[in-house]
mmCIF file of the N, C-alpha and C atoms, coordinates in Angstrom:
data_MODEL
# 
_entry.id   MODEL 
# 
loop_
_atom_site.group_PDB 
_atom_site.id 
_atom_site.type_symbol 
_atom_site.label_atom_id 
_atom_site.label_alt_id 
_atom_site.label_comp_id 
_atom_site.label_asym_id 
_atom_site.label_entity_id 
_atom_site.label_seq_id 
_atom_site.pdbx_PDB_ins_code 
_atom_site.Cartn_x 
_atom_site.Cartn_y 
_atom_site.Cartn_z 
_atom_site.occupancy 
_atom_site.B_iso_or_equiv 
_atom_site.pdbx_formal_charge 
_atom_site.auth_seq_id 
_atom_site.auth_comp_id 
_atom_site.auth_asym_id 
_atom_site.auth_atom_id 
_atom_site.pdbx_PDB_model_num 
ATOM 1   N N  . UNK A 1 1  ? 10.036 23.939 -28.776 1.00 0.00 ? 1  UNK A N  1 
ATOM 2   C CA . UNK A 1 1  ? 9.878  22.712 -29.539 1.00 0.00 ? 1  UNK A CA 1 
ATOM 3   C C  . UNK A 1 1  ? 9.203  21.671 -28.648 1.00 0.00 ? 1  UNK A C  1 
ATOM 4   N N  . UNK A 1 2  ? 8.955  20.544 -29.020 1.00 0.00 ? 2  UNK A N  1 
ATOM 5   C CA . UNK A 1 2  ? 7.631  19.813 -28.689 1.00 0.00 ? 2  UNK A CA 1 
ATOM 6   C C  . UNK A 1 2  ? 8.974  18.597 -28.077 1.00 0.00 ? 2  UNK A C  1 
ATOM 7   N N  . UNK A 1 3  ? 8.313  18.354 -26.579 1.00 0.00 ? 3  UNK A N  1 
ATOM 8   C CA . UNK A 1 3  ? 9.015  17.192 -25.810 1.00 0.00 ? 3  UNK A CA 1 
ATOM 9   C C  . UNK A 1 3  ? 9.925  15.898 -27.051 1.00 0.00 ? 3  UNK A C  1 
ATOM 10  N N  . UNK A 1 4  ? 9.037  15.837 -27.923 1.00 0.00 ? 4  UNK A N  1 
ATOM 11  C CA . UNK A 1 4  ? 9.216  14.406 -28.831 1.00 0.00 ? 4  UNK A CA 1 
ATOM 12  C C  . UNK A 1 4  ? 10.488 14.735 -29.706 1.00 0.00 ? 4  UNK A C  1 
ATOM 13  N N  . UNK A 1 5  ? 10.640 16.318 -29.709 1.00 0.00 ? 5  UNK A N  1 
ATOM 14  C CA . UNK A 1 5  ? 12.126 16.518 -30.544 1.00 0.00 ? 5  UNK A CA 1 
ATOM 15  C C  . UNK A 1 5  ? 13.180 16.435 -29.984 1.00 0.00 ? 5  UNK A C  1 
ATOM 16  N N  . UNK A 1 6  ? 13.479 15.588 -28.329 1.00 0.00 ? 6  UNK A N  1 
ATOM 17  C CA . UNK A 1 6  ? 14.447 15.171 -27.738 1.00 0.00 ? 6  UNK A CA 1 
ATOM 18  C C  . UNK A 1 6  ? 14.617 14.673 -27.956 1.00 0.00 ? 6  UNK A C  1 
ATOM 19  N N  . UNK A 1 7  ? 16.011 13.602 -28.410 1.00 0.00 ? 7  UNK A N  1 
ATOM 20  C CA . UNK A 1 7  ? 17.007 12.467 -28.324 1.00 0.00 ? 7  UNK A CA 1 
ATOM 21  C C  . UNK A 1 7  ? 16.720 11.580 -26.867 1.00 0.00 ? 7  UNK A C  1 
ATOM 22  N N  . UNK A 1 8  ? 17.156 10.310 -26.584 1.00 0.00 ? 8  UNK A N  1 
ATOM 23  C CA . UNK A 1 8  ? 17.259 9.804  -25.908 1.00 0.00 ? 8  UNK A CA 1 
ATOM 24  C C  . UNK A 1 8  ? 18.895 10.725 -25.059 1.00 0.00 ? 8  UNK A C  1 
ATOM 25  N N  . UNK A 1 9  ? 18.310 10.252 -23.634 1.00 0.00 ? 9  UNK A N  1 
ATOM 26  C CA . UNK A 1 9  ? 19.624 11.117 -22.212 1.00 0.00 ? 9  UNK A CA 1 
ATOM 27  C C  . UNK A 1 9  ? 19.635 12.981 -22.867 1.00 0.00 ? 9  UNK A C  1 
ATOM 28  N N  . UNK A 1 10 ? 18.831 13.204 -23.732 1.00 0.00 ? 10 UNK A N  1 
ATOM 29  C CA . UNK A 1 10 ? 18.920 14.908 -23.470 1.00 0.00 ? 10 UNK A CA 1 
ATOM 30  C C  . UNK A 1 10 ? 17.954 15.446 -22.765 1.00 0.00 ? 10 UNK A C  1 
ATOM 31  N N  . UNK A 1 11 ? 18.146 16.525 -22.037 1.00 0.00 ? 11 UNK A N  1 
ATOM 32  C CA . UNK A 1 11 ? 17.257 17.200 -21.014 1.00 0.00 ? 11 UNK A CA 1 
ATOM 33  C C  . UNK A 1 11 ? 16.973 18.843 -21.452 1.00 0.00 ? 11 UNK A C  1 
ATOM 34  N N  . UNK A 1 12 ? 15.991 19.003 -20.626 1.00 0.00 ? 12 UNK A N  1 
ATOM 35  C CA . UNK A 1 12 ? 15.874 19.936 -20.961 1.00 0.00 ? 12 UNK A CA 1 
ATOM 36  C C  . UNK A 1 12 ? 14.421 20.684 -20.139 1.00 0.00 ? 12 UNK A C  1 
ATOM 37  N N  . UNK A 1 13 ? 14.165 21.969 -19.864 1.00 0.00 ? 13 UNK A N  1 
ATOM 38  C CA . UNK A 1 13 ? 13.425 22.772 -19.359 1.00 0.00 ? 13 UNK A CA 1 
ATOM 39  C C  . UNK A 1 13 ? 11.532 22.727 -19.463 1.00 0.00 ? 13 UNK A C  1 
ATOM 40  N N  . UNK A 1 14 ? 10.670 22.422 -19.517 1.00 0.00 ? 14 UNK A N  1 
ATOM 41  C CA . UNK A 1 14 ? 9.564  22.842 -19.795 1.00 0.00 ? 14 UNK A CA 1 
ATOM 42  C C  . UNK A 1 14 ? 8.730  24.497 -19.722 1.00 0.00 ? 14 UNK A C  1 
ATOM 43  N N  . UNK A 1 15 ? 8.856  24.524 -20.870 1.00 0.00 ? 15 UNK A N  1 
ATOM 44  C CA . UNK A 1 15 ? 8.630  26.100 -21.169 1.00 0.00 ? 15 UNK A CA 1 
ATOM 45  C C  . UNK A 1 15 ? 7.117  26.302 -21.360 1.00 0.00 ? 15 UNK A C  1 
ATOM 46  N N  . UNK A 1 16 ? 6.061  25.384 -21.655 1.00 0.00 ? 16 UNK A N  1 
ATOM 47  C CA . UNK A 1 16 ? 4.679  25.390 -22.192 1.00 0.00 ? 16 UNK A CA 1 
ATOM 48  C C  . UNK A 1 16 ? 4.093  24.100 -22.087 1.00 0.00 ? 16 UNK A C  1 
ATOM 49  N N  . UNK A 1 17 ? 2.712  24.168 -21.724 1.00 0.00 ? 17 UNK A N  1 
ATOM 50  C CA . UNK A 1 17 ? 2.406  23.342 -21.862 1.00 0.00 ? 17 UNK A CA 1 
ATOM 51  C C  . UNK A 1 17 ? 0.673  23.115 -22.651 1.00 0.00 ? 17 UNK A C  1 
ATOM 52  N N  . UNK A 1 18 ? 0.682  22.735 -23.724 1.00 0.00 ? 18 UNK A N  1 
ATOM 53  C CA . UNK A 1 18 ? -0.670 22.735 -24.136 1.00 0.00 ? 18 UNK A CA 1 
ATOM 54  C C  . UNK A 1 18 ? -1.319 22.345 -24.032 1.00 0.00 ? 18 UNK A C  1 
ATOM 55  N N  . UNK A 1 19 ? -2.708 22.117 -25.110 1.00 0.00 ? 19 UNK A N  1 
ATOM 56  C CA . UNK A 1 19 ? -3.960 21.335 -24.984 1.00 0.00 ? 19 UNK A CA 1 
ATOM 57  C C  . UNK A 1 19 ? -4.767 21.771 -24.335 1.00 0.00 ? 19 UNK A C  1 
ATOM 58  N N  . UNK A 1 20 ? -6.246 20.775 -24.145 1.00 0.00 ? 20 UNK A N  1 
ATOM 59  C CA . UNK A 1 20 ? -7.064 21.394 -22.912 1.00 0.00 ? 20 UNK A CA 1 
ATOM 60  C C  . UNK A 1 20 ? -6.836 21.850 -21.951 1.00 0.00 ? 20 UNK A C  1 
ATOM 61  N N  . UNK A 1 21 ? -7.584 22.254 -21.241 1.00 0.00 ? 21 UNK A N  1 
ATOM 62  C CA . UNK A 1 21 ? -7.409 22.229 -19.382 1.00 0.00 ? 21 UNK A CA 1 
ATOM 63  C C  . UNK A 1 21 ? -7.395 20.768 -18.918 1.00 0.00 ? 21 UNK A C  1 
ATOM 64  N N  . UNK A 1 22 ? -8.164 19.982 -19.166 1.00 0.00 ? 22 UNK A N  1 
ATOM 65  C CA . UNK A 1 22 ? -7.830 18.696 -18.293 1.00 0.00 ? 22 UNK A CA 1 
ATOM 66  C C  . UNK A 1 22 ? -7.292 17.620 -18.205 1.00 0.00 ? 22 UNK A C  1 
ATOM 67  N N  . UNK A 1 23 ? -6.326 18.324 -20.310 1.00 0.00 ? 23 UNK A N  1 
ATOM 68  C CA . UNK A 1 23 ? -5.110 17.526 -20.394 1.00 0.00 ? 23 UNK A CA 1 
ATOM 69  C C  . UNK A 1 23 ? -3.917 18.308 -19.252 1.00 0.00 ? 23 UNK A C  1 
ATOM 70  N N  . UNK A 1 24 ? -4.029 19.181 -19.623 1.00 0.00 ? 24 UNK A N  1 
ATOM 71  C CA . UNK A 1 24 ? -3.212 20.540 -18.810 1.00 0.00 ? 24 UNK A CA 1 
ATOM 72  C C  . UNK A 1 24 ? -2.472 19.622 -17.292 1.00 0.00 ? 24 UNK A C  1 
ATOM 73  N N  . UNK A 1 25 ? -4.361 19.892 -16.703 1.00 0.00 ? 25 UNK A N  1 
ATOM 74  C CA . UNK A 1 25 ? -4.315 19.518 -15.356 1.00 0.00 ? 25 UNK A CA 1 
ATOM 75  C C  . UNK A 1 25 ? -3.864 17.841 -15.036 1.00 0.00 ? 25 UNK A C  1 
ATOM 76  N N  . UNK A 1 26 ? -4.044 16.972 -16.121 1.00 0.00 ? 26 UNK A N  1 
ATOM 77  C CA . UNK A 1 26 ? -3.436 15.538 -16.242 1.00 0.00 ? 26 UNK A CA 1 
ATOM 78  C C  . UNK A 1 26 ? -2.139 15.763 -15.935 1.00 0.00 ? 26 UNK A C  1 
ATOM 79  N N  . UNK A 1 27 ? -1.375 16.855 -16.646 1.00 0.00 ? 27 UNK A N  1 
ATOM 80  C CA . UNK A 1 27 ? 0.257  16.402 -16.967 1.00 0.00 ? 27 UNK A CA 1 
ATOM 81  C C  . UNK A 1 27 ? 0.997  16.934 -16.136 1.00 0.00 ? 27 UNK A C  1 
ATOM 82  N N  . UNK A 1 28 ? -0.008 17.995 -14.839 1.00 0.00 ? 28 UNK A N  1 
ATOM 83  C CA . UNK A 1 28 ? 0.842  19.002 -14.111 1.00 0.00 ? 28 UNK A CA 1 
ATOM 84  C C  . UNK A 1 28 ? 0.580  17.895 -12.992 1.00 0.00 ? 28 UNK A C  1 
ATOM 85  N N  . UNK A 1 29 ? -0.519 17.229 -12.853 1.00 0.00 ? 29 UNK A N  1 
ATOM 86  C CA . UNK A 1 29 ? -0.088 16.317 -11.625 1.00 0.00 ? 29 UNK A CA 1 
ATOM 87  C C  . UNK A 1 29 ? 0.553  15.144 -12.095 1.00 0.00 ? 29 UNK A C  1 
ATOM 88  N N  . UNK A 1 30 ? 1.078  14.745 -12.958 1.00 0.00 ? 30 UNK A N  1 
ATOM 89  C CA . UNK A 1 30 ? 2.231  14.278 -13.267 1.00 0.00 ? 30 UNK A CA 1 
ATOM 90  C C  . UNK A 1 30 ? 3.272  14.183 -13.207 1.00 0.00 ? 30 UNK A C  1 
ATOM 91  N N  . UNK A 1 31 ? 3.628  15.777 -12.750 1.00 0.00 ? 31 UNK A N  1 
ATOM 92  C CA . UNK A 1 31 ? 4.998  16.456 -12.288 1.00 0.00 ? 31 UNK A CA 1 
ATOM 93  C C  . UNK A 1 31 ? 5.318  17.333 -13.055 1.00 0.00 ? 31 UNK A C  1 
ATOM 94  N N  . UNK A 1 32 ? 4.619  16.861 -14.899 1.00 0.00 ? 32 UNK A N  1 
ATOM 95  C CA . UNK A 1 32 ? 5.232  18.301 -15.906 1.00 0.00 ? 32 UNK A CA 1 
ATOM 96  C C  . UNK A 1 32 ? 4.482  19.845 -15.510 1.00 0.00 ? 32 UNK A C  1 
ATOM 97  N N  . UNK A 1 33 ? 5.123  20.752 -14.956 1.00 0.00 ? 33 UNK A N  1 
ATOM 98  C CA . UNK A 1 33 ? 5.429  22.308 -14.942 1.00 0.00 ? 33 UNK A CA 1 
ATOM 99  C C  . UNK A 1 33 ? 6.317  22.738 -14.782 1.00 0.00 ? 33 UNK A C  1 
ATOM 100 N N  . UNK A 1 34 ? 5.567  23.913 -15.738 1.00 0.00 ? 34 UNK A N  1 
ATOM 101 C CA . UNK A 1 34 ? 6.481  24.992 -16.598 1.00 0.00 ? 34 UNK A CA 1 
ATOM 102 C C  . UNK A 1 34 ? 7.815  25.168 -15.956 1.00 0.00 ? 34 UNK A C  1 
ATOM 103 N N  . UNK A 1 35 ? 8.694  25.147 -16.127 1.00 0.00 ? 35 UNK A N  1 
ATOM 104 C CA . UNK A 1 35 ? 10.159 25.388 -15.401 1.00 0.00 ? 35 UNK A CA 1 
ATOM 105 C C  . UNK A 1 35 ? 10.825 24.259 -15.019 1.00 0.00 ? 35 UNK A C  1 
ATOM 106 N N  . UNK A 1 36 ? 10.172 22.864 -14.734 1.00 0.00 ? 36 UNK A N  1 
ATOM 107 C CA . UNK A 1 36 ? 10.758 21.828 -14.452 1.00 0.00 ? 36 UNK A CA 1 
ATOM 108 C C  . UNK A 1 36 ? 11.560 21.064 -15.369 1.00 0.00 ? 36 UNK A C  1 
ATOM 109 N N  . UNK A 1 37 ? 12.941 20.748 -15.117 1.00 0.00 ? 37 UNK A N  1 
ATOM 110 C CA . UNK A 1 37 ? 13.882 20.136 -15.605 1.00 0.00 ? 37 UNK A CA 1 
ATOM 111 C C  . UNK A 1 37 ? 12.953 18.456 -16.180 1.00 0.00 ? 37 UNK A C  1 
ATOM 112 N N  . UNK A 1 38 ? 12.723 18.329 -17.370 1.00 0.00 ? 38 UNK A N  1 
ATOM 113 C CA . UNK A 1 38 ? 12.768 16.933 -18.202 1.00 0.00 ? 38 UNK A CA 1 
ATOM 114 C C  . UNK A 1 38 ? 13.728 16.103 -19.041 1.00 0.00 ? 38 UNK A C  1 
ATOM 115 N N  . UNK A 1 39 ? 14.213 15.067 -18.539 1.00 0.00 ? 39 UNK A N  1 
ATOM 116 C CA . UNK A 1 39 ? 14.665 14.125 -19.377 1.00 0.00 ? 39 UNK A CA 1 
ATOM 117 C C  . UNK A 1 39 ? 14.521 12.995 -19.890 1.00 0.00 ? 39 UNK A C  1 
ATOM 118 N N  . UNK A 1 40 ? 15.249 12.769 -21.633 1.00 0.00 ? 40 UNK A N  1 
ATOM 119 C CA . UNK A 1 40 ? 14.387 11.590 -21.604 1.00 0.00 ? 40 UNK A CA 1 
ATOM 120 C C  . UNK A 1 40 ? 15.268 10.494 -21.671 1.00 0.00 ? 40 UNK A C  1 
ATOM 121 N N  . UNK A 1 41 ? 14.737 9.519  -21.124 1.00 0.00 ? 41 UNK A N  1 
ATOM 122 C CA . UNK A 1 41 ? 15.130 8.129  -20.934 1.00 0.00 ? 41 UNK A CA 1 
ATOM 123 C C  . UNK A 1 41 ? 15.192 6.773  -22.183 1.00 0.00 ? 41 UNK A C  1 
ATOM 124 N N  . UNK A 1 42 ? 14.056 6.750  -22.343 1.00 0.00 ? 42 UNK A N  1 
ATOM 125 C CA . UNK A 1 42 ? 13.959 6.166  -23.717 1.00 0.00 ? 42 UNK A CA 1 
ATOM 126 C C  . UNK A 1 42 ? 12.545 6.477  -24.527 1.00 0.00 ? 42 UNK A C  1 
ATOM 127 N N  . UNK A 1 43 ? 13.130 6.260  -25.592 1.00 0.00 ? 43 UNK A N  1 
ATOM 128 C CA . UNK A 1 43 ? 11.822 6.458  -26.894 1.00 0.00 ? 43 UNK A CA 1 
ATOM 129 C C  . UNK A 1 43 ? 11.706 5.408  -27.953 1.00 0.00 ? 43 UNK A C  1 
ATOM 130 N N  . UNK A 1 44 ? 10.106 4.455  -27.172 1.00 0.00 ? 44 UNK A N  1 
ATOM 131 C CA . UNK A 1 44 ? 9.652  3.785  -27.907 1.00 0.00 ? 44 UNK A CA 1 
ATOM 132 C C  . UNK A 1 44 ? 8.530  3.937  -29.231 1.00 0.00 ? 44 UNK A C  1 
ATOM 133 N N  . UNK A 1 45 ? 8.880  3.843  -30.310 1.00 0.00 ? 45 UNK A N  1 
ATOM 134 C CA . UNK A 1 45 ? 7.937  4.208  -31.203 1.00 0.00 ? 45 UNK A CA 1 
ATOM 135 C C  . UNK A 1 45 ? 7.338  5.805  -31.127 1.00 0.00 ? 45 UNK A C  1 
ATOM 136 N N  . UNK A 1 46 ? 7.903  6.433  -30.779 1.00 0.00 ? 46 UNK A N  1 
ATOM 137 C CA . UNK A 1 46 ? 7.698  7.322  -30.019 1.00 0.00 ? 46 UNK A CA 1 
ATOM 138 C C  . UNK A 1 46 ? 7.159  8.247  -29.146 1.00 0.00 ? 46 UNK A C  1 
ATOM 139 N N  . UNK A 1 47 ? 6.749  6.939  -28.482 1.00 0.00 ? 47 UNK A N  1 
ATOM 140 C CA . UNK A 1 47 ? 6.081  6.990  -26.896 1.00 0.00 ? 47 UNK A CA 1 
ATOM 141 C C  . UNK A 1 47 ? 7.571  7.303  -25.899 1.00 0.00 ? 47 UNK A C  1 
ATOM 142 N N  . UNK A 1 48 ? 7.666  7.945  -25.381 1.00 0.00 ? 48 UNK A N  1 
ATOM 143 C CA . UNK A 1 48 ? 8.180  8.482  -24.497 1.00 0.00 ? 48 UNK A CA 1 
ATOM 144 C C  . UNK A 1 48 ? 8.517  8.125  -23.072 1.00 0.00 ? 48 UNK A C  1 
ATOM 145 N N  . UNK A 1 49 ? 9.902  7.600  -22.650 1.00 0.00 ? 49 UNK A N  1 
ATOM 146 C CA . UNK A 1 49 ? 9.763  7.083  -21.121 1.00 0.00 ? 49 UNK A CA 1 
ATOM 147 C C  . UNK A 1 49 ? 10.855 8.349  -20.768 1.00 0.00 ? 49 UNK A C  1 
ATOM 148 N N  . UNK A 1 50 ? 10.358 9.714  -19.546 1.00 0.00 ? 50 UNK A N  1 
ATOM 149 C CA . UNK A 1 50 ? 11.335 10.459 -19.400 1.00 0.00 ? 50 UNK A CA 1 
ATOM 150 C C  . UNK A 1 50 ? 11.425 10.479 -17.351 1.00 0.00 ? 50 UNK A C  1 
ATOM 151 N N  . UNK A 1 51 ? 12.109 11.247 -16.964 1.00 0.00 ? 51 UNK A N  1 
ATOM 152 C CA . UNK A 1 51 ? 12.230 11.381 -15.704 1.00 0.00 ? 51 UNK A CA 1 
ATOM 153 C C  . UNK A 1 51 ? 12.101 12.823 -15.647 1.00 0.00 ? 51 UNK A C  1 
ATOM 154 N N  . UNK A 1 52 ? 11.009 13.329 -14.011 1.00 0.00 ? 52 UNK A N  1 
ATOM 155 C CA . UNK A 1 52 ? 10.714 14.115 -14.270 1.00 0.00 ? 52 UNK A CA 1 
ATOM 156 C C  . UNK A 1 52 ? 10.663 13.714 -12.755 1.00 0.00 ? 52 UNK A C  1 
ATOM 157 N N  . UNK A 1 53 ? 11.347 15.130 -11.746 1.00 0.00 ? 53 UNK A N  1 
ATOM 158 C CA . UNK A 1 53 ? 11.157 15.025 -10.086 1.00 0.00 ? 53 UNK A CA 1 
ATOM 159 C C  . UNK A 1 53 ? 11.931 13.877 -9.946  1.00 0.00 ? 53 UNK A C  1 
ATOM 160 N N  . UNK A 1 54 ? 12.464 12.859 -9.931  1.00 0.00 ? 54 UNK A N  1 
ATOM 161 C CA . UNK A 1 54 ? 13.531 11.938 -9.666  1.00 0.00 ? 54 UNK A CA 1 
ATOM 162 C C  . UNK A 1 54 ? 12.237 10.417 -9.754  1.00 0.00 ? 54 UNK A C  1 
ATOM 163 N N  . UNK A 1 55 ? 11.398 10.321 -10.827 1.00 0.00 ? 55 UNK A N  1 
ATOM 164 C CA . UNK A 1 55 ? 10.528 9.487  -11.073 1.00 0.00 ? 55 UNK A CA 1 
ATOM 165 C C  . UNK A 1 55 ? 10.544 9.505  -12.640 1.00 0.00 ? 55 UNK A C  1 
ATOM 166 N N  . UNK A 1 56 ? 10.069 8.250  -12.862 1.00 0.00 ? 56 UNK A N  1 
ATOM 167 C CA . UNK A 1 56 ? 9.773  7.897  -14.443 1.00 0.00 ? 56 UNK A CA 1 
ATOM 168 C C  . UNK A 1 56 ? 8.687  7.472  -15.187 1.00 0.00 ? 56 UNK A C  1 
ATOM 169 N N  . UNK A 1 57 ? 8.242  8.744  -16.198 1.00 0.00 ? 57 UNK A N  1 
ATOM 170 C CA . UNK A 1 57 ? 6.945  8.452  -16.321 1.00 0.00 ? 57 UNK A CA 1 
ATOM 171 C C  . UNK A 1 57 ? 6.615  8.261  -17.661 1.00 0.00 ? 57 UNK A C  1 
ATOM 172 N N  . UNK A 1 58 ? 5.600  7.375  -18.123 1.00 0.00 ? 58 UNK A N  1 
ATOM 173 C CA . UNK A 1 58 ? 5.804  6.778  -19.718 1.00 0.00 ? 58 UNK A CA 1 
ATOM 174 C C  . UNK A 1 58 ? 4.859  8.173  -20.261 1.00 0.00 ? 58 UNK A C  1 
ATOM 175 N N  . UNK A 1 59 ? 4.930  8.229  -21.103 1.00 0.00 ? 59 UNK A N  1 
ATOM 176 C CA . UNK A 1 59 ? 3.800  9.480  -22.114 1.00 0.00 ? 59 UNK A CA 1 
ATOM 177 C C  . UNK A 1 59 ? 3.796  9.178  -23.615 1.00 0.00 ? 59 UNK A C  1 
ATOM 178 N N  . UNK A 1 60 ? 2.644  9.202  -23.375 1.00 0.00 ? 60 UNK A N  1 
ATOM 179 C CA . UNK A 1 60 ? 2.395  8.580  -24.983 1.00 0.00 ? 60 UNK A CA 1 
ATOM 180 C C  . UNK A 1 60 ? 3.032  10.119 -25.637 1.00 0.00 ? 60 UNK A C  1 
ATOM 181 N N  . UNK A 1 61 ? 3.474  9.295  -26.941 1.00 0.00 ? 61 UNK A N  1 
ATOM 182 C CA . UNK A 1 61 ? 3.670  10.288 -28.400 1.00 0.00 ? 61 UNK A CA 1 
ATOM 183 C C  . UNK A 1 61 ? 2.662  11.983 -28.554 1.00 0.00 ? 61 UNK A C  1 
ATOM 184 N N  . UNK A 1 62 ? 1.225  11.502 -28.515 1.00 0.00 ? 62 UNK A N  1 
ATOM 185 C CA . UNK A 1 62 ? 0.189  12.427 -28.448 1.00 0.00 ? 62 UNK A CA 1 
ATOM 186 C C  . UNK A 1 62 ? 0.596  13.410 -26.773 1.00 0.00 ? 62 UNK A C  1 
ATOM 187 N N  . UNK A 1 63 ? 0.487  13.108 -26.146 1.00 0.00 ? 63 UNK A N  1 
ATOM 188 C CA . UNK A 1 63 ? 0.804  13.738 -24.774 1.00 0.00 ? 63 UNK A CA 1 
ATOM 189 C C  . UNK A 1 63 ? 2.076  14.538 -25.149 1.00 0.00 ? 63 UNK A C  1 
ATOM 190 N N  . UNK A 1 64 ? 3.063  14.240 -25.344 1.00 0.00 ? 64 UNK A N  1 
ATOM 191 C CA . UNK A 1 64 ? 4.240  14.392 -25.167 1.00 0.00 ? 64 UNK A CA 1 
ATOM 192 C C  . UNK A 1 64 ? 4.612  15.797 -26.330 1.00 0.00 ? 64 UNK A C  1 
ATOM 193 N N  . UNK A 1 65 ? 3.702  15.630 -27.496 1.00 0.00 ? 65 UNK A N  1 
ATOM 194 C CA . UNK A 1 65 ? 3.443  16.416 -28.427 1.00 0.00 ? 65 UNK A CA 1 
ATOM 195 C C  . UNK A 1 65 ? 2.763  18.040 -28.071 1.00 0.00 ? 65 UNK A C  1 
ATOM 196 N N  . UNK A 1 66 ? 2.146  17.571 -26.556 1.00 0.00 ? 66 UNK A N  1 
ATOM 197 C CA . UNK A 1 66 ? 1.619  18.892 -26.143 1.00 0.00 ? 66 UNK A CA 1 
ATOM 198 C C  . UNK A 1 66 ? 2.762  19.676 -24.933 1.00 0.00 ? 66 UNK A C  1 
ATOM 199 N N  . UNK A 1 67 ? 3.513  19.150 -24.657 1.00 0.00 ? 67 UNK A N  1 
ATOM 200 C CA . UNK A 1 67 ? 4.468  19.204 -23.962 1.00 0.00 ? 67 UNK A CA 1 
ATOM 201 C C  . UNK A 1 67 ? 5.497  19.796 -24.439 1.00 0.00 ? 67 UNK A C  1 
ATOM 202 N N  . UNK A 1 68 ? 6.276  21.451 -24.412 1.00 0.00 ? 68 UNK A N  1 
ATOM 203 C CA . UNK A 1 68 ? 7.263  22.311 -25.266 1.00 0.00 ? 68 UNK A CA 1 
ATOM 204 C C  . UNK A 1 68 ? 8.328  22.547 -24.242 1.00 0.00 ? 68 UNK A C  1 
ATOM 205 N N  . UNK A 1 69 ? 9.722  22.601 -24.651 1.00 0.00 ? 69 UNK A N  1 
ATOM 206 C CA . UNK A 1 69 ? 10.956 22.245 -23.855 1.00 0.00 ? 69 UNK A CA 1 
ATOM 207 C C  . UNK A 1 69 ? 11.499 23.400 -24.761 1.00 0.00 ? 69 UNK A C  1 
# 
């Protein structure tokens, strides 16, 4: 399921990650890969503020949509 079907404080695994390659390569130096523990923090409109590596990073709605937990 797609990052955005988290609740606010639930966590959870990154299993996939879609889109282009150079969205791909955007979100992995971001910190999102495959296997890394994500949680989310808060959800505005549902833009996305989660913690990811012991940092907090905003992701838009669209981003976050390519992003599977």
């Amino acid at each position: 399921m797609p990052l955005t079907m988290l609740r606010k404080g639930e966590s959870s695994l990154i299993t996939h990650i879609g889109g282009k390659p150079e969205t791909r390569q955007f979100l992995e130096n971001l910190g999102f890969i495959v296997g890394s523990p994500v949680t989310v923090v808060s959800d505005i409109g549902g833009n996305l503020i989660v913690r990811i590596k012991d940092a907090r990073v905003a992701v838009s709605q669209e981003m976050a949509q390519k992003i599977f937990v």
